[in-house]
N, C-alpha and C positions, 0 to 999 in steps of 0.2 A: 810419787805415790806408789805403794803396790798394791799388786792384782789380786784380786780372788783366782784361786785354783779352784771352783767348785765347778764341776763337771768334766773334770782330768779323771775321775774314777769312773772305772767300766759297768756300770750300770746296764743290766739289758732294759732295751726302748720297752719291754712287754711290764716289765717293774714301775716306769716311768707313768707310761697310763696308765695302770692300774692305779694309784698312787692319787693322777689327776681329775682321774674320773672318780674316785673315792672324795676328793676334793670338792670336786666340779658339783656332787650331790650333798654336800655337808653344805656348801656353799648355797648355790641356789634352790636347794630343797626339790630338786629332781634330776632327773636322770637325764645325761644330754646327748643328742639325738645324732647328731655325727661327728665325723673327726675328721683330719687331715695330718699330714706331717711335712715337714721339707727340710732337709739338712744343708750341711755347713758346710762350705768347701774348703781346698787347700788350694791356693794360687801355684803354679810349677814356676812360673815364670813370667816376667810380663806385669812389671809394680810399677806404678804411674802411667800406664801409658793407656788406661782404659779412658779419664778425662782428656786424656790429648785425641782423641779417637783413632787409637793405636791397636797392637794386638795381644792379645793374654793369653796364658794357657790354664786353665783353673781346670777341679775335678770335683766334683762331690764329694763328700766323705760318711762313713755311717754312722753319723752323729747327728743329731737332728732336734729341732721343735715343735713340738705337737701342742695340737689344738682341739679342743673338743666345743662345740656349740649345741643351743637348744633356739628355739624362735622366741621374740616375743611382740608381741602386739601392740606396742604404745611406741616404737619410732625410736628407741634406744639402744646403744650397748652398753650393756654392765659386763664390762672386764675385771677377771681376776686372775693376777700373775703371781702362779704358784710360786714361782724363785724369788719372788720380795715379799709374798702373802702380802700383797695390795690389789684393793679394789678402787677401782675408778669407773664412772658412767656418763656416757657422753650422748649428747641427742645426733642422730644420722645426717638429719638435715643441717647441722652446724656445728662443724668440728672447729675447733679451738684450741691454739699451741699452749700445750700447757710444762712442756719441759717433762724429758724421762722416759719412759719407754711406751707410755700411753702414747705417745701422739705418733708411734710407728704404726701402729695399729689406727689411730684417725687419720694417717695420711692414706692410707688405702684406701679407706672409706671416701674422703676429699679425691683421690684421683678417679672414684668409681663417679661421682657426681658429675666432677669437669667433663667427663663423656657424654652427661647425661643418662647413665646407670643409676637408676633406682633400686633402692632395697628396705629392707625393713631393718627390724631389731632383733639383738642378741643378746643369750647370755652366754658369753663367750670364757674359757679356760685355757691359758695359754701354759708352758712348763717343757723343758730344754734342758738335752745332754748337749748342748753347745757350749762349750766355754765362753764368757762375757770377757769384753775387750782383750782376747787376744789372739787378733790376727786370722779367725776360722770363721767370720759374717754370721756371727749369731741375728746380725740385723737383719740380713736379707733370710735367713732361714726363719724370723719371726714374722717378716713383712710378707714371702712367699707361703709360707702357711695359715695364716692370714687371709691373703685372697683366696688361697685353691680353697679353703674351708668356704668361702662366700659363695664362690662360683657354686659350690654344690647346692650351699642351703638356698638360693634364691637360683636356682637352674638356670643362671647365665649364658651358659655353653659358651666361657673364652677357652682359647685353646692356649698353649702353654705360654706362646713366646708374646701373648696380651698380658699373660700376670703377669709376667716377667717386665713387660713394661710399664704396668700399672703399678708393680710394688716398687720398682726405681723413681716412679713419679713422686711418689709418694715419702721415698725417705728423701732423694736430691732436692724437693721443692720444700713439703712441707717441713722434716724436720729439716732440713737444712743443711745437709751433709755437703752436697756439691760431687757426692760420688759419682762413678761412672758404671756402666751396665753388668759389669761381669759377674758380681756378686748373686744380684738376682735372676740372672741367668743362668747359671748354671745352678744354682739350686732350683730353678724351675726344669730346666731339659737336663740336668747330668744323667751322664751312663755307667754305670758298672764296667769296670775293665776300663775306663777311658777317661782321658781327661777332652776337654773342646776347645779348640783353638778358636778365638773369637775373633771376629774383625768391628771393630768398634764402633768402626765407620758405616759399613756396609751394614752389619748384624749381621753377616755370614758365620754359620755356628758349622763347622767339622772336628768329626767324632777324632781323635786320635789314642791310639792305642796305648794300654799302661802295662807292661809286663810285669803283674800282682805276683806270678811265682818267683820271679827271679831279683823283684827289691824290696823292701818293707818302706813305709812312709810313716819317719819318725816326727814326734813335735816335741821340743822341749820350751819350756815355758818361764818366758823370762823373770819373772813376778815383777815386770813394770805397765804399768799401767796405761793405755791409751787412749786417746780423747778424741773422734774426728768430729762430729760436731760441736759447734761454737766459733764465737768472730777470731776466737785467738788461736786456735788450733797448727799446730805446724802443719798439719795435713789441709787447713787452707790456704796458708802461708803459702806450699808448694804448688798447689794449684793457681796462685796468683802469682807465682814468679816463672811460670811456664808461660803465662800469657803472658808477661810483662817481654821472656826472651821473645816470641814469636813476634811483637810487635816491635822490637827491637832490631828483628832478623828481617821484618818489614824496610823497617825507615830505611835499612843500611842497603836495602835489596838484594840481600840476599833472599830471602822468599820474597815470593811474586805475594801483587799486590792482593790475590787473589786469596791467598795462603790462609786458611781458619783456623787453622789447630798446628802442631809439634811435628802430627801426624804428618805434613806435608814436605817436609824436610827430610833429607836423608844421611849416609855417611860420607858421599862424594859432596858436601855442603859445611864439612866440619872447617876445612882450612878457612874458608871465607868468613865460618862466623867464630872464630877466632881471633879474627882482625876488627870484627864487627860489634863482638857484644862483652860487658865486663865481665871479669872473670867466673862471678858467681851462677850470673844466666848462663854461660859458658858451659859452666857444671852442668845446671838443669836440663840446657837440651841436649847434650851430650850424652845426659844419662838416656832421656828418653829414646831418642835416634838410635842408640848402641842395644836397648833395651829389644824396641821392635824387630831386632835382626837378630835376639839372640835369642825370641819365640819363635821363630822358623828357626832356628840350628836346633833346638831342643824337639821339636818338631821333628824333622830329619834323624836326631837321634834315635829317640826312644821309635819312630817306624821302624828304622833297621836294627834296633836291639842292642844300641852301644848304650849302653847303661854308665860307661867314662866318659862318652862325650857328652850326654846327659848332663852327669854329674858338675864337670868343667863348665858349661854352661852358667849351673847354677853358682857354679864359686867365681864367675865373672860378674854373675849380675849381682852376687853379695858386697862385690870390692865398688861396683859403680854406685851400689845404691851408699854404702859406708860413706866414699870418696865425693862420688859426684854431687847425689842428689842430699847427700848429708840426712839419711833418714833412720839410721841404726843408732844405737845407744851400745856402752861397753859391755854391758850384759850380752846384747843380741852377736855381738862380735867374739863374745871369748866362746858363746854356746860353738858358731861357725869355728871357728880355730882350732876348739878342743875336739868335736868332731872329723874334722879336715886331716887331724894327724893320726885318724886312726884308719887301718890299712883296707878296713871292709866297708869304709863312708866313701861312696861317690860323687858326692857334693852335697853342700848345707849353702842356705842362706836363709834369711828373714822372709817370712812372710805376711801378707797382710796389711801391707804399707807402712808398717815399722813403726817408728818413737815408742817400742815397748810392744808387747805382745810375744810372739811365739819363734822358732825357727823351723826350718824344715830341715831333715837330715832323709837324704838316700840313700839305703842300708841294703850290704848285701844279707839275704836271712839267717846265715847261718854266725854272723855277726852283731847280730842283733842285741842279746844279754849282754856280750861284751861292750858295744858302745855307749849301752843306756848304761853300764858302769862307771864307764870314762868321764861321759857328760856327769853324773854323779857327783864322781868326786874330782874332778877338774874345776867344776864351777861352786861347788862347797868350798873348796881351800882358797877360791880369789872370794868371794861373795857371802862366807860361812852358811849358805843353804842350799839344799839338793832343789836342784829344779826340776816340777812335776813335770812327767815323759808320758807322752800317749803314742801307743800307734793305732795308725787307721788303717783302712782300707777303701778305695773306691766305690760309691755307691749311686743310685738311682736318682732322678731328680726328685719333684713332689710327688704324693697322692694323697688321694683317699685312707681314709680309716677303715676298715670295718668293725662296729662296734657291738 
C-alpha cells in the first residue's frame, strides 16, 4: 500500500490554526475556548528497544498537532478531525473501541478514568502538520495534545511526565498498539537544541545536545505505508518474537531466571545465546543488545561534536535493523544507500520502527540542496517516483495555545 505524503509541505503551524479554528467555529457554531499543541519527533537511534525496556535517543521536531476545545455540559466529546473531516462523539464515562483514530483520543479519556480522574465534555478540533504513518508519531503528537488540552480545560495540574504516561496508557492498552514510552515522551518533555536519551526501564530522561548549526535533519519518505496496530502487524510480530528470544535465552540460562525484558542481556552474552537460541531470535536479540550500546556511542558522539561518529552510528543501526531485526523494506534501504554515497551525509537510517514510513539522513548544511537531489533522482530511476524530503529542526515539547 502507499502512503499519503500530506503534511510533507511547510505549512506555517499559524496557517494551520487558523484554518482549524475557522473550522472548529463552522463546525460547532462557536468559538473554541483553548488550545494546545504537541509535535512529532524523529528517533536518532534506539528502534525496538523502548518495549524491551531499553534505551532511545528521540527529539522533537517542529511539526506538530493542534487541538483546539470548547466545554460542554451533558458528559460528551464531539470530535472533529480536520485531516479526514470526520466527526465522532463519544460519552466520557464509557469510551468504546471503535477502530481509527477516534479511539486515540478515548483512550486518554479511559486512562484519565482508570486513575479516577474525572472530567466533563468536549467539543473538541483536532488538525496536524504531522505526516500520517511515517515513522514521525503523529500518534503520540495527537494523544499528547490531547491530554495537555485536558489538563488545562479541567485544571488537572498533571505535570508533563503524568501525560506522558497517560497518553501511552492509553494508545498501548486501549488502542492496542503494544508501543513503548518514547514517543510520548518526548513529545511531552522535548527540548529545542536537544534530543533525550531515555531509559525505558528507569524513565530517566537526559537532555543531550543536537549541534542544529552544524547538521541538518533530513526525512525522505518512502511512500510505503505502515500499520502498527492490529493482531497481524509485523511490528507485533517483533515484539512477540523478542519475548519468545528472552524466554528462550531463559530455558537455555543464559539470562537469569529473573530476566523480564531484552533489556537484561548484554553484548558479553551474544556467544552463549548463539549456541542457545535459532537463528532468527538470534537476529531479534542481537539486534536489540547491539542497539542499546549503539544509544550511548551516539550519545558520546554528538556530546563531543563528531557528527562522523554520529553518523556511523546510524549506518550500523540501519544494517542491524535491515539484517537482524528484518524491519526495513527496499524502498527504506535504497533511500539509506543513495544517501550514504553522498560525501556531505553522515549517516541515514529508517526511522520509526520501519516496514514503510520515512528515513533519516544527517546532513552537512551546506550540502543539503545537493543531497535532496541525489535522493531525487536516485530513487525516481529505481522506484519512477521522487520521494517527498522534509527537513526539520528540533523543537519544544507540549503547550498551551494562546488563542
Amino acid at each position: 500500500m502507499k502512503l499519503t505524503t500530506a503534511g510533507f509541505e511547510r505549512t506555517p503551524a499559524s496557517e494551520v490554526v487558523t484554518a482549524l479554528r475557522t473550522g472548529f467555529e463552522l463546525r460547532f457554531e462557536r468559538a473554541p475556548e483553548l488550545g494546545a499543541r504537541a509535535p512529532g519527533r524523529v528517533n536518532l537511534i534506539g528502534e525496538h528497544t523502548d518495549y524491551n525496556e531499553g534505551l532511545v535517543l528521540p527529539a522533537a521536531i517542529d511539526r506538530d498537532t493542534f487541538a483546539l476545545a470548547a466545554h460542554r455540559d451533558d458528559g460528551r466529546f464531539r470530535v472533529w478531525a480536520r485531516d479526514f473531516d470526520a466527526e465522532i462523539d463519544f460519552a466520557v464515562a464509557a469510551p468504546e473501541p471503535r477502530g481509527g483514530w477516534i479511539d486515540y483520543v478515548q483512550g486518554v479519556v479511559l486512562a484519565l478514568l482508570e486513575r479516577g480522574i474525572e472530567i466533563g465534555g468536549l467539543d473538541l478540533a483536532i488538525g496536524s502538520c504531522v505526516p500520517l504513518q511515517a515513522g514521525l508519531s503523529s500518534s503520540a503528537a495527537l494523544t499528547i495534545s490531547v491530554i495537555t488540552l485536558i489538563d488545562r480545560a479541567f485544571e488537572l495540574e498533571l505535570d508533563v511526565l503524568t501525560r506522558a504516561r497517560l497518553a501511552h496508557r492509553g494508545e498501548s492498552h486501549f488502542v492496542g498498539v503494544g508501543c513503548g514510552i518514547i514517543d510520548p515522551f518526548v513529545s511531552s518533555m522535548g527540548r529545542r537544541g536537544h534530543a533525550l536519551r531515555i531509559d525505558c526501564r528507569t524513565q530517566e530522561v537526559s537532555p543531550v545536545p543536537v549541534p542544529g548549526e552544524a547538521m541538518r535533519l533530513l526525512f525522505a519518505h518512502s511512500g510505503v505505508r505502515r500499520e502498527l496496530a492490529g493482531n497481524a502487524s509485523a511490528y507485533k510480530q517483533r515484539v512477540g518474537e523478542c519475548r519468545a528470544a528472552l524466554e528462550a535465552a531463559r530455558a537455555a540460562g543464559v539470562a537469569s531466571p529473573g530476566a523480564t525484558m531484552l533489556r537484561d542481556l548484554g553484548p558479553a552474552d551474544l556467544p552463549a545465546l548463539e549456541a542457545a537460541l535459532d537463528p532468527m531470535l538470534l537476529r531479534r536479540a542481537r539486534h536489540v543488545i547491539g542497539e542499546n550500546a549503539r544509544v550511548d556511542a551516539c550519545c558520546a558522539a554528538l556530546e563531543a561534536g563528531d557528527l562522523r561518529a554520529a553518523g556511523q552510528v546510524l549506518i550500523e543501526g540501519q544494517r542491524s535493523l535491515r539484517d537482524d531485526f528484518e524491519a526495513s523494506v527496499p524502498e527504506l534501504d535504497a533511500l539509506c544507500a543513495i544517501a550514504d554515497a553522498h560525501p556531505g551525509v553522515f549517516g541515514s537510517r529508517l526511522t520509526g520502527a520501519g516496514f514503510g514510513g520515512c528515513t533519516l539522513h544527517l546532513v552537512e548544511p551546506a550540502a543539503t540542496d545537493e543531497v535532496r537531489a541525489s535522493l531525487e533522482a536516485g530513487f525516481e530511476r529505481r522506484f519512477g517516483r521522487k520521494p517527498p524530503i522534509l527537513e526539520v529542526v528540533t523543537a519544544d515539547g507540549a503547550s498551551e495555545l494562546e488563542l
